[in-house]
N, C-alpha and C positions, 0 to 999 in steps of 0.2 A: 561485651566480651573483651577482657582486658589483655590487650599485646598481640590480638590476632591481625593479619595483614591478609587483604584479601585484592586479588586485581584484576582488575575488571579491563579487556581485551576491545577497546571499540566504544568512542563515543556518539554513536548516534544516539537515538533517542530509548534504545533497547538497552542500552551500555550506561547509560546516566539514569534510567528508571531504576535497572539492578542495582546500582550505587545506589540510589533513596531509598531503597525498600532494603537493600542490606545494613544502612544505618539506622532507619527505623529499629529493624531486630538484635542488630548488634550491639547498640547502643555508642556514645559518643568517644569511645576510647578507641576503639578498632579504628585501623589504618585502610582504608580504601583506598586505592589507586587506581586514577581509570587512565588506562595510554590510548591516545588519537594518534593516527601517523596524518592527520592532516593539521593544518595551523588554526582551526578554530571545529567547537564538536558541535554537534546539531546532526551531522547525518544531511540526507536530507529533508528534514526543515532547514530552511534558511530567507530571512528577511532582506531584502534589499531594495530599495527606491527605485521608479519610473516615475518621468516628471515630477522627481520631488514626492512622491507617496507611495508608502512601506506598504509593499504588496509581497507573498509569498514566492517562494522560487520552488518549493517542491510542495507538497500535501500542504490542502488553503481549510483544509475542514477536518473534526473529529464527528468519530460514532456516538451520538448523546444515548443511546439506547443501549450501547454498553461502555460501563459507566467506568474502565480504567481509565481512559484517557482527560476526561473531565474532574474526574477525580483526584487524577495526579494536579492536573492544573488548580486545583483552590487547595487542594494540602500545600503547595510551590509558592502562594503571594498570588495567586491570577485570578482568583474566586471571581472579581469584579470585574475584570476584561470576558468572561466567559460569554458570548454573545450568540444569536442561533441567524441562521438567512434567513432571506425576505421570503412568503409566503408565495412563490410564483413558481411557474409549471419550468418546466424544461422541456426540450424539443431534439426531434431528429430530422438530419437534414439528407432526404431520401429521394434520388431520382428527380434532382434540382428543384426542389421546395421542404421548406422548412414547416416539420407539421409536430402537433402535441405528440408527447409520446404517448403512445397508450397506457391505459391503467390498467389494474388485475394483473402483471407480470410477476412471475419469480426470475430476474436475473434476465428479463427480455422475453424469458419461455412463458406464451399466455395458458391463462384455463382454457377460455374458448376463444380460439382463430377465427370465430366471427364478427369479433370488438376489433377487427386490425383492417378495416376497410382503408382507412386515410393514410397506410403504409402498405400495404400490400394491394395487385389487384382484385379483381371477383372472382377472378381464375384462378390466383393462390390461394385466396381464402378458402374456394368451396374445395381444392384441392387437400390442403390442408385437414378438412373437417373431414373428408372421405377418407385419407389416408389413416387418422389418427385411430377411427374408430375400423379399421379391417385387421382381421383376424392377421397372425395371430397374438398379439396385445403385444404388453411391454413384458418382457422376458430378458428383464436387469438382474444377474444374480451376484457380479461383485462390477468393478467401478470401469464406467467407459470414461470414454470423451462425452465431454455435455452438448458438445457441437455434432457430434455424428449420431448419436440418441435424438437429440430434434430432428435432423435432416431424416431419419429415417420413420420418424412418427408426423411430422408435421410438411419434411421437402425441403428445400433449398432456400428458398423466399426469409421465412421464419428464421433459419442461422444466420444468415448473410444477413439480413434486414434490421435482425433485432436483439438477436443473441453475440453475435461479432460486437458489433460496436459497443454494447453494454460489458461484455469482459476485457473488453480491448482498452474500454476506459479504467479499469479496476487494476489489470496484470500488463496490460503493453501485450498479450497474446494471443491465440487462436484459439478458436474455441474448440476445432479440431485437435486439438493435443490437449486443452484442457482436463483438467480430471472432476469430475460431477460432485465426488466426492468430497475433494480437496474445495471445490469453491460454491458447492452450494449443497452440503451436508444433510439439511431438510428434505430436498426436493431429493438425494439419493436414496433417501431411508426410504421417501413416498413413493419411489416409483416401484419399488422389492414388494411392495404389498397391492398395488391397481392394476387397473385394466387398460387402462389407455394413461398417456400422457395429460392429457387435459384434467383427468381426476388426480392425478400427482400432484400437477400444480394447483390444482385449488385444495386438497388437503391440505399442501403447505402452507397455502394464504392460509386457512382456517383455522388450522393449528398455530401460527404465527398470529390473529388476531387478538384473542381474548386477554395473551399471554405478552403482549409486547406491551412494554412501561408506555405512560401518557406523554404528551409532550413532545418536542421536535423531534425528526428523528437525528441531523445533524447540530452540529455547533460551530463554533471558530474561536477566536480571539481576536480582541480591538490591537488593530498594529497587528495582525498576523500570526498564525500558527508558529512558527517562526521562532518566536519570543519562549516557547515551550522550553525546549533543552537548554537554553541557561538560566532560567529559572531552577530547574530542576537542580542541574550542576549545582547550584550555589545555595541550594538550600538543602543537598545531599550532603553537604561540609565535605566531600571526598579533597585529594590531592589528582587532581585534575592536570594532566601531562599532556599538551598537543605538540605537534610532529618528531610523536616517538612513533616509530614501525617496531611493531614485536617481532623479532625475525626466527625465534624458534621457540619451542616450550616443550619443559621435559619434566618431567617428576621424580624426586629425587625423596632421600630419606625422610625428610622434617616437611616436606609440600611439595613447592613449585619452585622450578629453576626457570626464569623470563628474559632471554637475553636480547637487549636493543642496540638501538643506536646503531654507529656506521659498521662496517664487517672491518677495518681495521681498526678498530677501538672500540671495539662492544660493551655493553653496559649491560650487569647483570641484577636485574629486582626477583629476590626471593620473597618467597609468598607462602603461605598457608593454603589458601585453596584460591580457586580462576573461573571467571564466567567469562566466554570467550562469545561474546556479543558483535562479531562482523558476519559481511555477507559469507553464503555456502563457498566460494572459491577460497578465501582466505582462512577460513575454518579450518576447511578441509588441509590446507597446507599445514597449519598452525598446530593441528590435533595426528598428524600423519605418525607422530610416534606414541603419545602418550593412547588415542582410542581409535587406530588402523582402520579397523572397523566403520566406525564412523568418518572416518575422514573417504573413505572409500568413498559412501554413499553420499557424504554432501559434494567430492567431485562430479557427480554425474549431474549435480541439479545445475541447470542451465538459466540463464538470466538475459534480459531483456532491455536494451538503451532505447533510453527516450528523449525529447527534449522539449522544453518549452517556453514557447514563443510569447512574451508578454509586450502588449502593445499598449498605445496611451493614443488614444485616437479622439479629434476635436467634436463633440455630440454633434454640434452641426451638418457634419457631414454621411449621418445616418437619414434614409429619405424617413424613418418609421421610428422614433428610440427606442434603443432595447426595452425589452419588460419581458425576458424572460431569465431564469440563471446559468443560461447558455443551450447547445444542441449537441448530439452526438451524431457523428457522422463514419456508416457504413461502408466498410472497405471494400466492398464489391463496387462503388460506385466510381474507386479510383483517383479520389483525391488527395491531397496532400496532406490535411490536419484530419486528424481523426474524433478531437471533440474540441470545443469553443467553452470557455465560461466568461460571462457576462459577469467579473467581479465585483464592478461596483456597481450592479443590478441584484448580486447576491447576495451583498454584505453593505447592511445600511452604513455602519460606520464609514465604509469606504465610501460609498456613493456620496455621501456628504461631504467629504472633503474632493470628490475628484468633480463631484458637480460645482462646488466655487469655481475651480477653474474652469467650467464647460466639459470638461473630459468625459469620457468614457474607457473603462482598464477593462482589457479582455484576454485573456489566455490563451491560446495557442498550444494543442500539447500534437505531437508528430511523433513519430516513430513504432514498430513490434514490431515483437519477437521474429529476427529471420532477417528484416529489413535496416542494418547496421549502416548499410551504403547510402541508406535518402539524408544519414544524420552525416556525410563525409562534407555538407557543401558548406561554406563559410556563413559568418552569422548573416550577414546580408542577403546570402542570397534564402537562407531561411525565412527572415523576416519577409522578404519577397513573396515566399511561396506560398507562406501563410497569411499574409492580407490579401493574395490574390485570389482565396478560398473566401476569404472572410467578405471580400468584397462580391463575390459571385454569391454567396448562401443569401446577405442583407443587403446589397444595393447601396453600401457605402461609398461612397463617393470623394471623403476627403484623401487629406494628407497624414501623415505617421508624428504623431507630437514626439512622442521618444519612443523607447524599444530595448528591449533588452529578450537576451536569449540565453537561457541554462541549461546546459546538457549534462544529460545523468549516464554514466555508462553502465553498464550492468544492473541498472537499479531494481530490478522487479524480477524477482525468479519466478521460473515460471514451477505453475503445481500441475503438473502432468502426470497421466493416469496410471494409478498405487502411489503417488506422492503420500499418503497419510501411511502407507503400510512403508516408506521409504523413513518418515520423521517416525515411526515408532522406533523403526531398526535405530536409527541413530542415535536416539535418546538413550536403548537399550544398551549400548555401545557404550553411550557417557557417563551413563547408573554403575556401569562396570568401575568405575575409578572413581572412586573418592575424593572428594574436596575439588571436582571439576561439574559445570554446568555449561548450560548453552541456553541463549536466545536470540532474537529477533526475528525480520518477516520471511525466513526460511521456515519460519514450524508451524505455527498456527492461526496467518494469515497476515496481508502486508499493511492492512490499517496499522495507524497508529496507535488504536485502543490493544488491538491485536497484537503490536510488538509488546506493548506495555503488560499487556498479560502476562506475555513469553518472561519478560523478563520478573516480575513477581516470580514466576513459579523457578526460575534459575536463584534466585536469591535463598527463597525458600529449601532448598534440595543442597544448596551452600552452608548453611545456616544449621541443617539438620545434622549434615555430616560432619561441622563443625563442634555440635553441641554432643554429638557422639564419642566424638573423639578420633573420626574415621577418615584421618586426611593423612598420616603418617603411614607410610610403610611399615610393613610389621619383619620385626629381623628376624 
């Protein structure tokens, strides 16, 4: 589409997807502009070295089973780096021992609470099974919390034990504010139609078996997730902007008026049409005139800092070597990290290069929602608090070869209960105006296959209003 200019608000990995997929459709003459207000885009993916090996600093894996984010990767040059983990179990590290996790779960939530003997005791299991099945059932008619629906079919044991830690690793939040809906959509439809909780979730295993693609269900990339978004960036041909801050956006007769730069000497980028691809805070500031509306609604969405602890520890001083792709670890029990991955246990590539040197690279992730103050103490004494978990869960014994620590602030919004009746409002908000779109992991879920979605369907809804004619104000 010959002379249109379209800009793209946000280089993460939602903001450089909409750039590839809006040059796919646009074709090679449209003007793409994507502005970062930080000095390099990625978001966070980002690749950086511990003892010398490019290990990931944010999301180390994609969803192979849907199939955006692998996708995007071998349209980008990566098709051959596209690699899957090692074939080994993961574990949760409960009431000071490290045990398999159990199988048959949706999201932690089992079919039958009698497969959870080696996490729970005899007295939560048989509790559990008598609660589930007493009258009078599940009587879900629009969306709870998925943390207070367990507690109240299965008890305490079951949230705390199995459902916390497993959301916790996904959102950074509780499963008590969670919304059932917003984070495990299956299992809300399943439970409007049964009788008890344990027939929800084995519908949704059932329904979910015959129909799920063959094959891993995750992937990675050799050298790192990481390596994604500039891939992307530079094979989207966009004009690629970092540490511009958009400081406001207004729509004016012919499109979009974008003004950057410092507040005394702004810079103004006129546009055709805007996909506004940053977290819900900045949205919301950003959209506060052009769709009120929706900037309303993405104010109230609330987000979650985290950070993570990546250590480079000498194999030697493990009494057992890892062989698992790490543990997750239940917040009721009080401890400092809340999941472990065992990177170069998970990712042959890496274990091959960290095993020459004898290493073993293991991850460290700390922090939810609520809990801002644990992420206040400096990187050492993080590093601290997290071997000193690491070393209580495996009985490691050595010294810290290197270390490094990333902290993400706001990173993970949280989807709390009518989150999806909140991202319909909004959307409905941004349909209202022409030649504007919205993506990322505020709408429909914080994977990266999931932003990548977001942002296909923001390109596409650009594209259409574009090919309408429908981005001009009408005098």
């Amino acid at each position: 589409m010959s002379g249109v200019r379209v800009a793209v608000v946000g280089g993460g990995i939602s903001g450089l997807a909409a750039a590839w997929f809006l040059r796919q459709e646009l074709g090679p003459s449209a003007q793409i502009v994507v502005l970062e207000k930080q000095p390099v885009v990625g978001g966070h993916l980002r690749v950086s070295e511990v003892a010398g090996l490019p290990v990931d600093e944010g999301a180390e894996s994609l969803l192979a089973r849907r199939p955006e984010a692998v996708d995007l990767a071998r349209a980008t040059g990566l098709g051959d780096d596209v690699v899957h983990p090692a074939s080994v179990g993961a574990g949760l590290w409960s009431r000071g021992d490290v045990v398999p996790m159990p199988a048959g779960t949706v999201m932690g939530v089992p079919a039958d609470p009698a497969g959870l003997g080696g996490v729970l005791t005899a007295g939560e299991v048989a509790a559990a099974i008598a609660r589930d099945a007493s009258p009078p059932g599940l009587a879900v008619d629009e969306d709870v919390a998925i943390g207070r629906l367990v507690r109240s079919r299965y008890g305490d044991a079951v949230a705390d034990r199995l459902v916390e830690p497993l959301l916790g690793g996904v959102y950074a939040g509780r499963a008590d504010e969670l919304s059932l809906d917003a984070t495990v959509p299956a299992l809300g439809a399943a439970v409007r139609e049964a009788r008890t909780l344990g027939e929800a979730v084995a519908a949704t295993a059932s329904a979910a078996g015959p129909s799920a693609p063959a094959g891993p269900v995750f992937a990675g990339l050799a050298g790192g997730v990481g390596r994604l978004p500039g891939a992307v960036a530079a094979a989207s041909g966009a004009d690629v902007r970092t540490g511009v801050t958009v400081r406001s956006l207004e729509r004016t007769a012919g499109g979009w008026r974008l003004v950057t730069g410092p507040v005394p000497a702004p810079v103004v980028l006129e546009a055709d049409a805007v996909v506004v691809a940053t977290p819900a805070a900045a949205a919301a500031r950003l959209l506060a005139t052009a769709a009120p509306a929706a900037a309303a609604e993405l104010g109230a969405v609330e987000a979650a800092s985290m950070a993570i602890v990546t250590v480079a520890l000498p194999a030697d001083g493990f009494p057992v070597p890892p062989s698992s792709s790490g543990f997750l670890v239940p917040p009721v029990d009080g401890r400092t990290i809340k999941a472990v991955t065992f990177s170069s246990v998970k990712w042959p590539w890496l274990g091959e290069r960290a095993g020459t040197d004898g290493l073993v690279l293991l991850r460290a992730s700390l922090g939810r929602h609520g809990e801002a103050q644990d992420l206040q103490r400096d990187d050492d004494e993080l590093v601290a608090a997290a071997l000193a978990d690491v070393r209580a869960a495996t009985g490691y014994a050595g010294a810290v070869a290197d270390s490094r620590v990333t902290r993400w602030g706001g990173a993970l919004p949280q989807y709390a209960v009518g989150h999806l009746d909140r991202v319909a409002r909004v959307r409905a908000a941004v349909d209202a105006v022409p030649g504007l779109a919205v993506c990322g992991a505020v709408y429909d879920g914080v994977g990266v296959a999931a932003c990548i979605g977001s942002a296909r369907e923001a390109a596409r809804r650009v594209v259409a209003a574009l090919s309408e004619g429908r981005v001009r104000i009408e005098s």
